[in-house]
N, C-alpha and C positions, 0 to 999 in steps of 0.2 A: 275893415281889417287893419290892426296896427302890425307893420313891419319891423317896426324900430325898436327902440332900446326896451330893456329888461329893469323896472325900476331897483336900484341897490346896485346896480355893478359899475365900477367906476371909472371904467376905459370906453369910448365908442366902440374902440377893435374887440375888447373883448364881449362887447353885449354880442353883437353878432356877425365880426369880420370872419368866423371859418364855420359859421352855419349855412342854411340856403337862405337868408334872410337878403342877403344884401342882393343877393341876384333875384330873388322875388320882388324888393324893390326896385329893382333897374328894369326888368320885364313890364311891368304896374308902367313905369316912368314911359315906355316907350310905347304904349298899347298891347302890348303880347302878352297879359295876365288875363284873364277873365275870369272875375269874383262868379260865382253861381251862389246866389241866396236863398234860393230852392230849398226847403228842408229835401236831403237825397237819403236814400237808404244805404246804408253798406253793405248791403245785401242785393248784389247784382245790376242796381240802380247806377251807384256810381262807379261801377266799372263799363257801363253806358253810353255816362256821359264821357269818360275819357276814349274810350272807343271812336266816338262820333267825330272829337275834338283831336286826332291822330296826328296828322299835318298840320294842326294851327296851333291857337294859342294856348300857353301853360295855363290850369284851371285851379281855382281856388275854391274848395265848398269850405262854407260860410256857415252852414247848418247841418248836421248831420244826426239822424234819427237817433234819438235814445242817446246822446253825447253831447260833451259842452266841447269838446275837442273841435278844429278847424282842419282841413286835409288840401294838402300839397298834389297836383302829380300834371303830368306830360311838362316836365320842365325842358329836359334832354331831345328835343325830338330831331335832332339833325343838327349838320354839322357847323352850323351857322351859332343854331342855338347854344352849341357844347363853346366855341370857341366865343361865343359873347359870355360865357359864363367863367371863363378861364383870362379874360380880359387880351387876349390875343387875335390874329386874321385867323380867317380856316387855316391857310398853308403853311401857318407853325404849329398847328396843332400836330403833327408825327414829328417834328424836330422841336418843341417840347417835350413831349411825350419819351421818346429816345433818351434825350438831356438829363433827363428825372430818373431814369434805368440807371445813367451809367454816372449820376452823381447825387446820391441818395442826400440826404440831411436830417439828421437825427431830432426826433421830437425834443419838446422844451416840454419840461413838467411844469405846474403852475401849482396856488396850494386853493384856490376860490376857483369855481366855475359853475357858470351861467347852467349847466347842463344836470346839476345836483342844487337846484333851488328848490323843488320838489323829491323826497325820496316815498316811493311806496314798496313796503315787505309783505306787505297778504294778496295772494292772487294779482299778481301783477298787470298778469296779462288783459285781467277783468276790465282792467281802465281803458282802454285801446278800445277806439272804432275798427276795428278789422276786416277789409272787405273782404266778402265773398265775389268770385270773378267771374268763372264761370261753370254752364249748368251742371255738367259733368264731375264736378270736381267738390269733393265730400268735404272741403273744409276752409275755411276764411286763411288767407296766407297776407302776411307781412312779405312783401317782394323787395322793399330799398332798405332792407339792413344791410350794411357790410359788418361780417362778423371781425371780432379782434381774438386772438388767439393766441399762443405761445406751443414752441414745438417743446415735447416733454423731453426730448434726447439733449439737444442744444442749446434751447431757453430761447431761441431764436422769436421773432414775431413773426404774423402770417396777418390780412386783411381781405377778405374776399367776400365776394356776394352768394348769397344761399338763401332759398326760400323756405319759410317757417308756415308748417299748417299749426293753426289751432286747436290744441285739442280741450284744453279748460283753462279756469284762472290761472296756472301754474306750469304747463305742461304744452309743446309743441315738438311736432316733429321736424327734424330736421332736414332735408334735400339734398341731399350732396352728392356728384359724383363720385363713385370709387376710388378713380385716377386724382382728384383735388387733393390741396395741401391739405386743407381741413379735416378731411377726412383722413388723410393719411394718419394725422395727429390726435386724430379722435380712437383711431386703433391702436397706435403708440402710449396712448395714454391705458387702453381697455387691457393690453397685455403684459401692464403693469401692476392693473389691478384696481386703477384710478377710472377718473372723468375725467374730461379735460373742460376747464374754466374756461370761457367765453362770455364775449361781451357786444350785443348788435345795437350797432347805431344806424340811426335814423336820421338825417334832416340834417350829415356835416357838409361843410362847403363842397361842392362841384370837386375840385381838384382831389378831393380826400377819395370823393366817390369814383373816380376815374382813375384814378390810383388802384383802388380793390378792384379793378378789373384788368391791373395788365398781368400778361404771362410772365411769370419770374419762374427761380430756379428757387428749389428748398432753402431756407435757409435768408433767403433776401427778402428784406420786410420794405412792402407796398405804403405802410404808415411814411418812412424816409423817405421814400419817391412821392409822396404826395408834399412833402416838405419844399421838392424842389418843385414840383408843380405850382404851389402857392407861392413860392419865392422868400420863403421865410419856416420855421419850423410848425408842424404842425401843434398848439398848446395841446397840453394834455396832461389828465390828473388821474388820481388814482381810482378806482371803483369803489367801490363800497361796500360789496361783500366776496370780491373774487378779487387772487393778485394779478390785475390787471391794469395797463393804466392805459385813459378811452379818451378820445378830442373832446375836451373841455367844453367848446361852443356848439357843438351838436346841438340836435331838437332835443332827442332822447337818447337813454343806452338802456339795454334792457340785460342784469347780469345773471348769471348761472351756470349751466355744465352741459356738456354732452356727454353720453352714456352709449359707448359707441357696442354696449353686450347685449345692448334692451333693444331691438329691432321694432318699429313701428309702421305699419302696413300703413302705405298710401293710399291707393288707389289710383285713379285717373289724373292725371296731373295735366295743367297746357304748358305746351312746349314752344321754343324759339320759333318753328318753322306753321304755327297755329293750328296745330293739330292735338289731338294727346298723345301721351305715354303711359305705359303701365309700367313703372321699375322696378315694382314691387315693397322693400322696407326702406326704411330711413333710419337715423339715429332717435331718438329719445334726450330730450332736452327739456332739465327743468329749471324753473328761473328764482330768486331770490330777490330781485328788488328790480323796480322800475325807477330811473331817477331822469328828470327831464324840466327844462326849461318853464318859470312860472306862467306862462303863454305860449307852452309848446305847440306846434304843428306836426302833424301827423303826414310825411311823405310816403307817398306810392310810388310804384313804377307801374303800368300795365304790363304786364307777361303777354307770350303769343308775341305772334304775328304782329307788332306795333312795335312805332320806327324809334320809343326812349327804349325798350329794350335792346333794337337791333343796332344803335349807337352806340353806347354805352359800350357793349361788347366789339362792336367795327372796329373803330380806333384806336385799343389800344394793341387788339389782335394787327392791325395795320404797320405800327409800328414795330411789332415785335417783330412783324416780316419783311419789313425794309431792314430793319437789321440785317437780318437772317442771310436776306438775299444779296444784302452790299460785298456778303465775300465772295459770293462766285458772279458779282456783278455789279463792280462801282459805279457803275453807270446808270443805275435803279434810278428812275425818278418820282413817281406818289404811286402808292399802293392803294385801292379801296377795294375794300370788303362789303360787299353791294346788299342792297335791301331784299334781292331776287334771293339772296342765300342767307336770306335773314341775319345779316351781320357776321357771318360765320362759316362757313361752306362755299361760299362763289367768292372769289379774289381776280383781280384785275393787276398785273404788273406794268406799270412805264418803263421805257428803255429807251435810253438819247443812246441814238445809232449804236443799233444791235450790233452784235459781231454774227459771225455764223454760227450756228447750231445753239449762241447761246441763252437762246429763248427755254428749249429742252433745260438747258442746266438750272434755270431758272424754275421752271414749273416741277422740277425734281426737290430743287431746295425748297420750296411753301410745303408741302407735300412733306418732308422731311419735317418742319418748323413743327407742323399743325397738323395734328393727327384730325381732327373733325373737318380741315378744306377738302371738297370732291371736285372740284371743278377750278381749273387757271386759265386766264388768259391772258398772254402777253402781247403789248401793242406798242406802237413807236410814241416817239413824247409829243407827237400834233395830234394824239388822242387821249382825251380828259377821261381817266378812267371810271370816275364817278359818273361818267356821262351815258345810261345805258346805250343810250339808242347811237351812238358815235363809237361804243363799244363792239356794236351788234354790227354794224355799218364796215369796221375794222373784219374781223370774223366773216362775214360776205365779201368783200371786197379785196383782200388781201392774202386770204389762205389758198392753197392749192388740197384739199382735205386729206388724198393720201400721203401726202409727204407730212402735212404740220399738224396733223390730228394726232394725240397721242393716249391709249388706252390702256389704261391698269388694270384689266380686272383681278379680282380678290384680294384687294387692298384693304388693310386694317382701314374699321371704322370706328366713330364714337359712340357710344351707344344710344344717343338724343338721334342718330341720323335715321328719316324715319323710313328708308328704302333699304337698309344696312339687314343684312340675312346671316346670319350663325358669327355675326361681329366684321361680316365683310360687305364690302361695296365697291363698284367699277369706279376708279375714278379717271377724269376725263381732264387733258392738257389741249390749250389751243395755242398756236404760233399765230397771232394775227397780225404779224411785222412786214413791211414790205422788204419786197425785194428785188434789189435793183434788176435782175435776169427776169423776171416775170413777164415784165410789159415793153414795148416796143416802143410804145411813147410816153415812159417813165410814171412816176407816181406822185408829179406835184402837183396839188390842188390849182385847180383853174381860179385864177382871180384879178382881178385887175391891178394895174401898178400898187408898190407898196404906199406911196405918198400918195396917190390920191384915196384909197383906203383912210390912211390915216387923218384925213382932210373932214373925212367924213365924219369917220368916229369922234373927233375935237368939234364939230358943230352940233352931233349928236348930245355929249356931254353938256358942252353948255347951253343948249334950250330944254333938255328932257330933264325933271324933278330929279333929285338924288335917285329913291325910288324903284325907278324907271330904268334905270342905267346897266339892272342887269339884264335887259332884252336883250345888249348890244355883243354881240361878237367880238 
């Protein structure tokens, strides 16, 4: 498989500095790719193999049935992974994240791009290997477009992820929640009288793609926050048959409209929490040109219950609630949005030395933030909130359950939550903070001296591989 440059384009950066190219080569570089030469079917087959391969290495099919196309997927799979792909440690990844909200950078047009080397206008979508996932579910879905979009009131941009079912050469449905920008602007555009132009890319850099997944306010375009993600502007040129303008270095863009009058029946859909849903319709979306790189790759995400989807959405929902929570609570310190709540519904707060009562205030503002969270729990800062079992450990060990249990029932839900009844659901807050009144012989962890501790850990580091070294405490 060639990772590298695009023959004809004249910059290294622009062959493939804001695709996933360069991070598929740095994966490859370090062992974490695995080529599969297998001819695989897209048909259930290779949603399979990335199944199997959930927690390990990003996968590369090399053949794929009835296609000259190559396919991309489990790149994203944890937060290791997300911040090697952003060139930062895990623990800048929510104070990047934050950074990019609150100092956006406005794209750079360019007039050549790697990502219109190929244009096709017949049936576009016929080119596309597009898997089918799984059994229940009536139609092969594109799952790593971020769409691009413009608001018809404002002219504003919008970038967000939405699942496309297939329905022929030309024609998909579109997935969107009600409450989404996308959708909002797909109505704003139908009670116009219009569609609304869209443009889904495929295969742009990490940061572009992380970017389409934070919570913003109408009106603030996720394109500039990925700008600052990257540390530079995101390039970008114009489409080719929609006025839109889409990241240059992308795999693919795929252009056309939503038809938000023309309702199209889904069916069974898989959901974040790996169950299904019935939503019932979606938009009507038809496309007009495929244009993509002259050795495109084709990225997946797996949907359901698997940990690039429940990342993906973790982190930026994480950050947007360390925000949220830093006004009734300077004292926040890492938020995770845990894999038990499939990226999305369980939240864990830190807190360096709670005050009183201000754990409630806290579990009230997530709750406030994030209409889909049902479940908070807040813990002191010597509990890694990513850490379930140190989480769980917190919650046993430190609650008194009538005082720091706290119950909402019939609280608005989202409509994905799969326990939610007539739009509502109990949700549930936990105080798992100590507190100095509880115990008689305090709540500091039993351990031995701090120096010889640390005597330890310095002999451990330097006999144990690099490797090795996150056994260590």
């Amino acid at each position: 498989m060639r990772l590298g440059h695009d023959a004809g384009t004249g910059r290294a950066g622009m062959s493939g500095g804001q695709s996933i190219r360069p991070f598929l080569a740095q994966l490859e570089r370090q062992g974490s790719l695995l080529k599969i030469d297998k001819e695989v079917d897209p048909c259930f087959e290779l949603s399979a193999f990335l199944s199997a391969a959930d927690a390990g290495p990003a996968l590369c099919f090399e053949r794929i049935l009835g296609s000259s196309w190559r396919i991309a997927g489990n790149l994203f799979s944890g937060r290791e992974r997300i911040a090697a792909a952003l060139g930062i440690e895990v623990s800048e990844i929510l104070p990047r994240l934050r950074a990019a909200i609150r100092e956006p950078l406005a794209p750079a047009a360019i007039g050549d791009a790697p990502v219109q080397a190929v244009i096709v206008a017949q049936n576009p979508l016929a080119v596309l290997p597009v898997p089918r996932f799984f059994e229940r579910e009536r139609w092969p879905y594109i799952t790593a477009g971020a769409i691009v979009a413009r608001d018809p009131q404002s002219g504003r941009g919008n970038l967000s992820f939405a699942r496309l079912a297939i329905l022929d050469g030309a024609r998909a449905m579109v997935g969107i929640a009600p409450n989404h920008h996308l959708a909002l602007f797909a109505r704003r555009a139908a009670a116009l009288g219009r569609t609304l132009d869209i443009a889904v890319v495929v295969g742009a850099h990490p940061a572009i793609q992380l970017a389409a997944c934070l919570y913003l306010g109408v009106g603030d375009d996720e394109m500039e926050c990925a700008g600052r993600l990257l540390g530079e502007p995101v390039r970008v040129v114009r489409a080719r048959t929609v006025d839109l303008m889409v990241p240059a270095e992308a795999e693919l863009v795929l252009e056309g409209c939503i038809d938000a009058s023309r309702p199209i029946e889904e069916g069974f859909v898989s959901e974040y929490h790996g169950m299904y849903e019935d939503y019932g319709s979606g938009y009507l979306a038809t496309f007009s040109a495929l244009t993509h790189r002259s050795d495109a790759i084709l990225q997946v995400i797996e949907p359901g219950y698997h940990r690039e989807h429940m990342y993906l959405a973790a982190l930026p929902i994480a950050a947007g609630l360390q925000s949220a929570i830093s006004a009734v609570a300077p004292n926040v310190g890492d938020v995770a949005v845990t894999e038990a709540g499939a990226g999305r519904t369980d939240v864990v707060v830190q807190l360096a030395a709670p005050e009183p009562d201000q754990a409630r205030r806290v579990v009230l503002a997530v709750f406030a933030s994030v209409n889909i969270v049902k479940r908070v729990t807040v813990v002191d800062d010597d509990i890694d909130p990513w850490d379930a079992v140190a989480v769980d450990w917190a919650r046993t060990n430190r609650m008194k359950l009538p005082r720091d249990l706290m119950m909402m029932p019939n609280a608005s839900a989202a409509r994905s939550e799969p326990m939610e009844e007539g739009g509502e659901v109990t949700k549930i807050g936990f105080d798992a903070t100590a507190k100095a009144h509880d115990r008689a012989c305090g709540n500091a962890w039993a351990e031995p001296p701090a120096q010889v501790r640390d005597a330890a850990k310095r002999w451990f580091i330097a006999h144990l591989p690099a490797e090795r070294r996150s056994w260590l405490k």
